[in-house]
C-alpha positions in Angstrom: -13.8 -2.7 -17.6 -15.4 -4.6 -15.4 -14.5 -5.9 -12.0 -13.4 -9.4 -13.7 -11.5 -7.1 -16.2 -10.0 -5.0 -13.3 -9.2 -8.3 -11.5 -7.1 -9.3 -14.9 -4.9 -6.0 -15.2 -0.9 -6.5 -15.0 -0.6 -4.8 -11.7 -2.9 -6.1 -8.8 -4.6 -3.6 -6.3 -3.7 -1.2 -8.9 -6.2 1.4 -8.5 -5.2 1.5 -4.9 -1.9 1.8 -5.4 0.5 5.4 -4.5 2.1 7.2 -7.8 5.4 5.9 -6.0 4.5 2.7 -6.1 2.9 2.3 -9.5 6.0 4.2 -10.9 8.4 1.6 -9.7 5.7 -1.5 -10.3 5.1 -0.5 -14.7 8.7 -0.5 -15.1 8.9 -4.8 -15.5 5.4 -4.3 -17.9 6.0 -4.6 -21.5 4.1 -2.2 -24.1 1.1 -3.9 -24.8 0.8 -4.7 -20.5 1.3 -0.7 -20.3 -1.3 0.0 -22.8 -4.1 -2.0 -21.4 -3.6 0.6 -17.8 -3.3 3.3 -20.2 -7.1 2.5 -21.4 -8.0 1.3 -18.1 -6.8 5.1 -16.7 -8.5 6.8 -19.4 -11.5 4.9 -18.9 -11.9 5.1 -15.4 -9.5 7.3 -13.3 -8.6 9.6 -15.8 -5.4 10.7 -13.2 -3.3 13.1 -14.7 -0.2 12.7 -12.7 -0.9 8.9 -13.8 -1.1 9.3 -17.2 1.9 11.2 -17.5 3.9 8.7 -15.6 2.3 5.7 -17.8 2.6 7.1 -21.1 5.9 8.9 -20.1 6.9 4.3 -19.6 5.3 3.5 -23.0 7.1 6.3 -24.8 10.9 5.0 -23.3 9.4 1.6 -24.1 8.9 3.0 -27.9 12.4 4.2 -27.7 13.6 0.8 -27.1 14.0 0.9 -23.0 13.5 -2.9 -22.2 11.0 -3.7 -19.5 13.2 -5.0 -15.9 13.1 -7.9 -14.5 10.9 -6.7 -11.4 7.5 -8.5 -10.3 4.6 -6.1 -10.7 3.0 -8.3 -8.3 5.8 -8.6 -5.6 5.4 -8.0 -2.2 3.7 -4.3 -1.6 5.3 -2.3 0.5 2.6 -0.4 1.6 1.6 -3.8 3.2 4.8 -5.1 5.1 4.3 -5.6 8.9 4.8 -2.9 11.3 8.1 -3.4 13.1 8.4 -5.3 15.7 9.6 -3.8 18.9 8.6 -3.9 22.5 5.5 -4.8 23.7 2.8 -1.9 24.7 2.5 -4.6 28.0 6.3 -5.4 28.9 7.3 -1.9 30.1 9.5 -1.6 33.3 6.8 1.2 34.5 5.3 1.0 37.8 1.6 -0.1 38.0 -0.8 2.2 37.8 -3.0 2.7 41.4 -6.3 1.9 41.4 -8.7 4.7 41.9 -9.7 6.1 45.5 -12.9 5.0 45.3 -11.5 1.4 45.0 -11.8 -1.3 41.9 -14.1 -4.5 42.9 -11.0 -6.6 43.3 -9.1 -4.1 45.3 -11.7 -2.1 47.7 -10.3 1.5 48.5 -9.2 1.6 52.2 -10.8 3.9 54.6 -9.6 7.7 54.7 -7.9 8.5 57.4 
């Protein structure tokens, strides 16, 4: 495939994607969605732990599993915000003291 093909699989970012996250992402792809990443894998990665967990999908879909209603283009967690917390600059420490040689705002004073 090429980059226009990649861009037109059923799961975006999917070559960048964690086993985790792929797992949970082909279970809302129907067989012939799953079968186009099968040839894609084969072609290209070639992943073992992938293939097993894709064609382990098409074989339940074979069985007559139904595909969930999931978005295998949803929001990614592996791209949600850091949490917010405190700001690195709002801490109650005490300012730090400029060096003894002195900073060009703040001279050093003489040594006693």
């Amino acid at each position: 495939m090429s980059t226009d093909e990649r861009a037109t699989l059923p799961v975006p970012d999917y070559d960048h994607l964690p086993l985790a996250t792929l797992t949970d992402r082909i279970r809302s792809l129907d067989a012939a969605a799953l079968g186009d990443l099968i040839v894609y894998e084969e072609a290209h990665g070639a992943r073992e732990p992938v293939l097993t967990v894709l064609r382990a999908r098409a074989d339940q879909l074979a069985a007559g599993a139904e595909p969930s209603g999931g978005n295998p283009a949803g929001t990614q967690p592996e791209h949600a915000p850091a949490p917010q917390g405190p700001s690195l600059g709002g801490t109650d420490a005490p300012p730090i003291n400029p060096p003894s040689q002195g900073v060009p705002t703040n001279p050093a004073q003489p040594r006693r």
